[in-house]
C-alpha positions as CSV (number, residue, x, y, z in Angstrom):
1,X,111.5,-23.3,5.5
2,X,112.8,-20.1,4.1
3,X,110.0,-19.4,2.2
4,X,105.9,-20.7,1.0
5,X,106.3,-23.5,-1.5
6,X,102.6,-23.8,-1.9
7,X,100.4,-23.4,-4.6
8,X,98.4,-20.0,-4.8
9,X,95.3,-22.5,-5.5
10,X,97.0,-24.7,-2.4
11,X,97.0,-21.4,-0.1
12,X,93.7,-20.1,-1.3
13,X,91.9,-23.7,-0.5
14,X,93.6,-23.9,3.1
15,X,91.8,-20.2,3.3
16,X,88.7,-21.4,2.5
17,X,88.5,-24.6,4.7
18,X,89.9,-22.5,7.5
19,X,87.0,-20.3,7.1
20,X,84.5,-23.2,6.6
21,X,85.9,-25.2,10.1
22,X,85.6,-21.7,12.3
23,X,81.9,-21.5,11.0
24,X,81.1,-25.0,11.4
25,X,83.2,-26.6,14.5
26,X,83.6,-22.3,16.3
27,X,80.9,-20.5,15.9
28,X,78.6,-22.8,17.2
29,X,80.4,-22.7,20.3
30,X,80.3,-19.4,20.9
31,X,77.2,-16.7,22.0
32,X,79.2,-14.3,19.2
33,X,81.5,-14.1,16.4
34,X,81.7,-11.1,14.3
35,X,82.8,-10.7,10.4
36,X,86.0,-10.4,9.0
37,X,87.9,-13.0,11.7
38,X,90.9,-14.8,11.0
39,X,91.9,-18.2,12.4
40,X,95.3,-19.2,11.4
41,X,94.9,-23.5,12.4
42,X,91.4,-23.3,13.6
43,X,91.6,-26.9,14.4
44,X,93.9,-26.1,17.4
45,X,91.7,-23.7,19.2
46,X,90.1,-25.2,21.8
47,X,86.4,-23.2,23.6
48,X,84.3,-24.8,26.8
49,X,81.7,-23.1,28.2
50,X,80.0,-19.9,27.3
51,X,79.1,-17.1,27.0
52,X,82.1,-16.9,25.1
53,X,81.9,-13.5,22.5
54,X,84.5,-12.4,19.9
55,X,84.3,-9.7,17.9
56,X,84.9,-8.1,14.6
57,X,87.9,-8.5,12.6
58,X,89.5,-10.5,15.3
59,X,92.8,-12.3,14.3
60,X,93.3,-15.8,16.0
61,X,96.4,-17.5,15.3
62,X,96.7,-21.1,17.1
63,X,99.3,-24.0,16.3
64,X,99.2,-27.8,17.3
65,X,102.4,-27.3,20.1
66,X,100.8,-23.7,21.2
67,X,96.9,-24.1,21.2
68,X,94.2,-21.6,21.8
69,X,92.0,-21.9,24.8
70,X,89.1,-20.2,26.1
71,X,87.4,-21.6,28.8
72,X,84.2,-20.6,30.9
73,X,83.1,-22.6,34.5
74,X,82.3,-21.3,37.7
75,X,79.9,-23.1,40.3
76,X,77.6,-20.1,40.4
77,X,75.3,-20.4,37.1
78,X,75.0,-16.7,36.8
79,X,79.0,-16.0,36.9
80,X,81.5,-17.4,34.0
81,X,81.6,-14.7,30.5
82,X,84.5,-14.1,28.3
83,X,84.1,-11.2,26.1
84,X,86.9,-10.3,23.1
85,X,86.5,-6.8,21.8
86,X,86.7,-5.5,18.1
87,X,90.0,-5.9,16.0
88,X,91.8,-8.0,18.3
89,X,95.1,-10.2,17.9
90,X,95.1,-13.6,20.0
91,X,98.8,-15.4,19.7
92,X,99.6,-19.0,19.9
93,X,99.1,-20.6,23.3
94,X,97.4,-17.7,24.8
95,X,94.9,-19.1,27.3
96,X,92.0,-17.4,28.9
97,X,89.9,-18.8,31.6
98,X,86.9,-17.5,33.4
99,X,84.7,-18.1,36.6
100,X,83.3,-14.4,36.5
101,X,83.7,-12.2,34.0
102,X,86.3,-11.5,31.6
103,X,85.9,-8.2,29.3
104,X,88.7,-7.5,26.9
105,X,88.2,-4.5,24.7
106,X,89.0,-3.2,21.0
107,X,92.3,-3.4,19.6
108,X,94.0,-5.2,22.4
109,X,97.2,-7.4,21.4
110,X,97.8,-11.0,23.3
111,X,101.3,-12.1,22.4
112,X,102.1,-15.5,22.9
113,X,101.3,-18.0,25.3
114,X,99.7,-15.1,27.2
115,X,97.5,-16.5,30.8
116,X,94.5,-14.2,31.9
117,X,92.2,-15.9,34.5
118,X,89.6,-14.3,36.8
119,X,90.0,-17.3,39.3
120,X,92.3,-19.4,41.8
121,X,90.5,-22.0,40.6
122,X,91.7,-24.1,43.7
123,X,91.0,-22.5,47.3
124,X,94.1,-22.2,49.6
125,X,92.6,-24.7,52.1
126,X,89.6,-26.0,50.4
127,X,91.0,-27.8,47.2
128,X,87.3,-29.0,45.5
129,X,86.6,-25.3,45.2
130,X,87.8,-22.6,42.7
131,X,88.3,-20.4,45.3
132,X,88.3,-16.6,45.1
133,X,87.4,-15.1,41.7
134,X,87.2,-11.2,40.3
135,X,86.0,-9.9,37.4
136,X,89.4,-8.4,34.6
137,X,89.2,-5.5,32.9
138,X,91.2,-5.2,29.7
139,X,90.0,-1.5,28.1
140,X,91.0,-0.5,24.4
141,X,94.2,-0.7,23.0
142,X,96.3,-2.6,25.2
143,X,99.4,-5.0,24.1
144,X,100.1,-8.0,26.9
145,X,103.5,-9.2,26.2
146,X,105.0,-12.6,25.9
147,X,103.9,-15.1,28.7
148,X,102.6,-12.5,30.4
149,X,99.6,-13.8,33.8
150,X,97.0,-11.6,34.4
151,X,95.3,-12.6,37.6
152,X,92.0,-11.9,39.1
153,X,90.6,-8.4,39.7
154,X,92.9,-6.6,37.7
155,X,92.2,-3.7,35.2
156,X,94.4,-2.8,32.8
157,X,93.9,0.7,31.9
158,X,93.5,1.9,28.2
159,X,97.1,1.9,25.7
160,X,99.1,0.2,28.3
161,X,101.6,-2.4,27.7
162,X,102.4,-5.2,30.5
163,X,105.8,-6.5,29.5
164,X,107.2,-10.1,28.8
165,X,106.9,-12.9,31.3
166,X,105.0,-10.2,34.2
167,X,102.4,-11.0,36.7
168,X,100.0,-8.6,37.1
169,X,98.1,-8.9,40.3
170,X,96.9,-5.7,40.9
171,X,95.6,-2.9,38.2
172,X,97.9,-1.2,35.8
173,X,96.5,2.7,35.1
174,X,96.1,4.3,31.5
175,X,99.3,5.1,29.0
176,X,101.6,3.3,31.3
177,X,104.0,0.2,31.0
178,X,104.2,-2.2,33.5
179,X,107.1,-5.4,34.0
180,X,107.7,-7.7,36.5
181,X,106.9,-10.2,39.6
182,X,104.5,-8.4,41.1
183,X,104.2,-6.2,37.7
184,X,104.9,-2.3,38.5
185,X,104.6,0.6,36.4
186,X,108.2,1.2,35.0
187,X,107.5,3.9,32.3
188,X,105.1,6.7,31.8
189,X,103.4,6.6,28.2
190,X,103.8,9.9,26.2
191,X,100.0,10.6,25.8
192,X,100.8,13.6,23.2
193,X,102.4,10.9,20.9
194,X,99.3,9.6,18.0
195,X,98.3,5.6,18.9
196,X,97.8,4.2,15.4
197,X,95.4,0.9,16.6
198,X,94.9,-2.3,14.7
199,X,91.1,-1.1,13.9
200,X,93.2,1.8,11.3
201,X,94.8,-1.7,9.7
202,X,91.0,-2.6,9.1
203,X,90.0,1.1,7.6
204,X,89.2,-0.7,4.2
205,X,89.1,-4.3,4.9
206,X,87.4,-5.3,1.5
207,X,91.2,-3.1,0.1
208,X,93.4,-5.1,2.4
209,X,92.2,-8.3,2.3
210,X,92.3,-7.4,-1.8
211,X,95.8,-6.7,-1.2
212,X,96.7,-9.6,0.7
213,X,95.5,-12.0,-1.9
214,X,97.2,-9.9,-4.5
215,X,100.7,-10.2,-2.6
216,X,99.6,-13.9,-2.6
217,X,99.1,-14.5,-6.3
218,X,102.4,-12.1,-6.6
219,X,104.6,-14.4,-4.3
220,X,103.6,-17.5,-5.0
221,X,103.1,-17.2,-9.0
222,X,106.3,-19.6,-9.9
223,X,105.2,-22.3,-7.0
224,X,104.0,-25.8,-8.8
225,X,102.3,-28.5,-7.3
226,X,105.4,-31.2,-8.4
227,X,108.0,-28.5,-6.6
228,X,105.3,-28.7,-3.4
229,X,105.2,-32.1,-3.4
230,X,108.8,-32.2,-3.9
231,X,109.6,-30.2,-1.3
232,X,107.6,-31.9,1.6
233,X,109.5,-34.9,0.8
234,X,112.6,-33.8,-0.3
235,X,113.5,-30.4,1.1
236,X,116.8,-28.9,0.2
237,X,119.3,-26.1,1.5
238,X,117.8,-24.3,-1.5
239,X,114.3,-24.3,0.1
């Protein structure tokens, strides 16, 4: 598909039931959700367990071949917490599971199919028990890359950037970048350079979400219902 054949009205409707299934079927499940989310496919995010918080402005984008999971369980009652900060972008297939404590904070970017788990889950010689867990520290403004793992105990210090496909088993510091298996710091972070984080994007969000529905409206002004309907059964080169 080279470009949206919807409807505005279609689009706009798809919005709203979006918006009504993360309020109904989501939020229910978790201890927190704060305004202004987006859940592209809602329907293929998947929570168990809690205390499961997300906060504001969060943008989760799930698909049906690349779901969304967060999950809490730990045999200790008091352990188990997933916390998403402010402003935060969750990819498709990213999965994060806890048995102690998770803490991700504002402005932090999961690509896709990103792993971050807090447990073995399976000790080395006792397999009935979860083995060895240790609480993850994600601190502001941090970007995981593409099918990135981060294991237990790590902290990943504030503005730094794990790369694609790493596996970070021990903490990465502040205004770093760190790649690989084992992940290792490979570049220093200019700390005089300005970070412009996703919470600037939300400055005015009553402006840009204005914005976005104009650019809707804009883009998909010539789009019929008959030339939808055609094209879901009849797509063409043209499309």
């Amino acid at each position: 598909m080279r470009r949206d054949h919807r409807p505005y009205y279609i689009k706009k409707a798809l919005l709203k039931f979006s918006e009504f299934y993360v309020n109904h079927f989501l939020r229910p499940q978790l201890e927190f959700l704060g305004k202004g989310f987006t859940f592209v496919r809602p329907w293929n995010v998947e929570i168990f367990g809690s205390p499961i918080e997300i906060g504001d402005y969060v943008n989760v984008v799930a698909s049906a071949d690349w779901k969304v999971r967060f999950a809490v369980w730990s045999e200790k009652g008091n352990l188990g917490r997933i916390r998403i900060g402010d402003y935060c972008l969750i990819s498709p297939g990213v999965r994060i599971g806890s048995a102690h404590e998770i803490i991700i904070g504002d402005n932090c970017m999961m690509a896709s199919c990103v792993y971050i788990t807090d447990s073995d889950w399976h000790d080395v010689y006792n397999r009935i028990t979860i083995g060895k867990t240790a609480p993850i520290q994600i601190e502001n403004n941090v970007w995981v890359g593409d099918s990135a793992i981060v294991c237990k105990g790590v902290t990943l210090g504030e503005n730094s950037i794990i790369g694609a496909g790493a596996v970070v088993v021990s903490s990465v510091p502040p205004n770093c970048i760190a790649a690989g298996n084992p992940a290792k710091v490979v570049k220093q972070l200019d700390t005089k350079e300005h970070f412009t984080t996703r919470e600037q994007w939300f400055a005015e969000p009553e402006k840009l979400f204005k914005g976005f529905d104009q650019s809707d409206k804009q883009i998909l002004r010539e789009n019929s219902l008959l030339h939808w309907l055609r094209f879901l059964r009849f797509p063409s080169r043209r499309d």
